[in-house]
C-alpha positions as CSV (number, residue, x, y, z in Angstrom):
1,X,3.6,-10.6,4.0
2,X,7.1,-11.1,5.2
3,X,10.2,-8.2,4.6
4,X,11.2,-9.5,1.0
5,X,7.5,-8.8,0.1
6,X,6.7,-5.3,1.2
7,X,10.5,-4.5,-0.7
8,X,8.7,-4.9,-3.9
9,X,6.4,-2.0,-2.9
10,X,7.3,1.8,-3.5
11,X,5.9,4.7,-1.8
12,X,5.3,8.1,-4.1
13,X,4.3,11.3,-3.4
14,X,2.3,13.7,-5.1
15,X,3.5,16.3,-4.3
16,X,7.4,16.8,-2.9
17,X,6.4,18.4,0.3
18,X,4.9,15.3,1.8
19,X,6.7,14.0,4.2
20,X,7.4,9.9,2.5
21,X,9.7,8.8,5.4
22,X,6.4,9.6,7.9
23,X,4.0,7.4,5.9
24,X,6.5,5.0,4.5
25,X,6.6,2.9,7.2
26,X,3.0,2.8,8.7
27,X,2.5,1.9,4.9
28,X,4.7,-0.7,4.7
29,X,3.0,-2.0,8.4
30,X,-0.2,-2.3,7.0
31,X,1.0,-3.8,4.1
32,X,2.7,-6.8,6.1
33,X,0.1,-7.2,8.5
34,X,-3.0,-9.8,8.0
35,X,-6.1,-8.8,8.6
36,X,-7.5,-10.4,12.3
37,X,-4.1,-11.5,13.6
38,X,-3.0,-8.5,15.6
39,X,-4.4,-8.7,18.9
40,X,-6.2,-5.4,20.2
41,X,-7.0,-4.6,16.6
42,X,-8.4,-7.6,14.2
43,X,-9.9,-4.7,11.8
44,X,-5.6,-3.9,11.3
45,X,-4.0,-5.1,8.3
46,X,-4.8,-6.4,4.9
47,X,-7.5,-9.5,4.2
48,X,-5.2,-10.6,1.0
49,X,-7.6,-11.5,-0.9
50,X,-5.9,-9.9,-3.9
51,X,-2.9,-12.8,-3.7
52,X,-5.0,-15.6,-5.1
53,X,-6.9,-13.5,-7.8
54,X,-5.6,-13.0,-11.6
55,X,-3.0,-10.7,-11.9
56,X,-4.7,-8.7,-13.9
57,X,-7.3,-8.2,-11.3
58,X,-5.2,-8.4,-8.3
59,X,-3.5,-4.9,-8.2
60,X,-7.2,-3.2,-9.0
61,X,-8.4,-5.6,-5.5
62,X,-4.9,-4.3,-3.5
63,X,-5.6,-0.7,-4.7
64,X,-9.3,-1.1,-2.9
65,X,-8.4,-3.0,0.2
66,X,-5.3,-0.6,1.0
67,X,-7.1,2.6,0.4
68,X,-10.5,1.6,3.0
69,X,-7.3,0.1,5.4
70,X,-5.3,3.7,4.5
71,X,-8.9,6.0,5.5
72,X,-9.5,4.3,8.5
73,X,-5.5,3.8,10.1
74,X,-3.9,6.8,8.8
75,X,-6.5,9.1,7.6
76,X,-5.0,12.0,6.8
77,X,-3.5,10.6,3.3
78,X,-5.0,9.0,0.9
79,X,-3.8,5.9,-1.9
80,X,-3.9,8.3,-5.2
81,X,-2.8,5.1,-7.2
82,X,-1.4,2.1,-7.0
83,X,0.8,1.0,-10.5
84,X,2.2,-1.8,-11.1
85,X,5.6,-2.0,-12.8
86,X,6.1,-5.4,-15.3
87,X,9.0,-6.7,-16.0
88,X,10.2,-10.6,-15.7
89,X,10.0,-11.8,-12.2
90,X,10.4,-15.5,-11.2
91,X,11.2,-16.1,-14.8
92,X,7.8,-14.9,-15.6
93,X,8.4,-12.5,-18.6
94,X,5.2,-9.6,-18.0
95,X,4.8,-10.4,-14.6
96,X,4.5,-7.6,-11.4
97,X,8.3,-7.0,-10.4
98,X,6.9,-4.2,-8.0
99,X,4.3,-1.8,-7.3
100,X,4.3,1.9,-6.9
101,X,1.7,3.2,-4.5
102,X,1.4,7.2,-5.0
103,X,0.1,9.2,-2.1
104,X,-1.0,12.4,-1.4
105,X,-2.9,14.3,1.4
106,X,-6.4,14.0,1.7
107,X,-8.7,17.3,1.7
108,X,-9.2,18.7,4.5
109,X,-6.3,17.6,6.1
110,X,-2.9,20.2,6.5
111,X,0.5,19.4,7.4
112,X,1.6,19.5,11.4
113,X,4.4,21.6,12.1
114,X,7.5,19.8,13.0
């Protein structure tokens, strides 16, 4: 997924107090990276499949794949829920212009001090 890609993406908190510019970008890493091409870690990144499915279905299939990729590389937040915002795209009237994926803090996990 190359830069113009993961623009289309927008990270939300839950709650104010979370710390978005911390998880933005290991978010937007795993986002752009393809699962089995980093070397060291094959298991990194995302397997796409939700980029040939319907789009009706594909969001649901992102939603799944990001938050077993979020539990496993950045544990101590999890994907709340991932929306996607229509509007006319490609001159494709209904189609996904972005996607907001909302975050919050898993239990059990608490803030570091900075």
């Amino acid at each position: 997924m190359d830069k113009i890609m993961t623009q289309t993406f927008k990270i939300v908190p839950t709650d104010s107090e979370i710390p978005v510019e911390r998880y933005d970008p290991q978010i937007r890493t795993l986002l752009a990276s393809t699962l089995g091409t980093i070397p060291g870690s094959r298991g990194y990144g995302l397997a796409r499949t939700f980029l040939s499915a319907p789009m009706n279905e594909a969001v649901n299939i992102l939603a799944i794949e990001l938050e077993e990729k979020v539990e496993e590389y950045i544990p101590e937040i999890t994907i709340e829920e991932v929306i996607p915002n229509y509007g006319k795209r490609g001159g494709i009237e209904g189609a996904v212009e972005s996607v907001s994926i909302v975050i919050g803090i898993r239990d059990g996990y608490e803030e570091e001090e900075e």
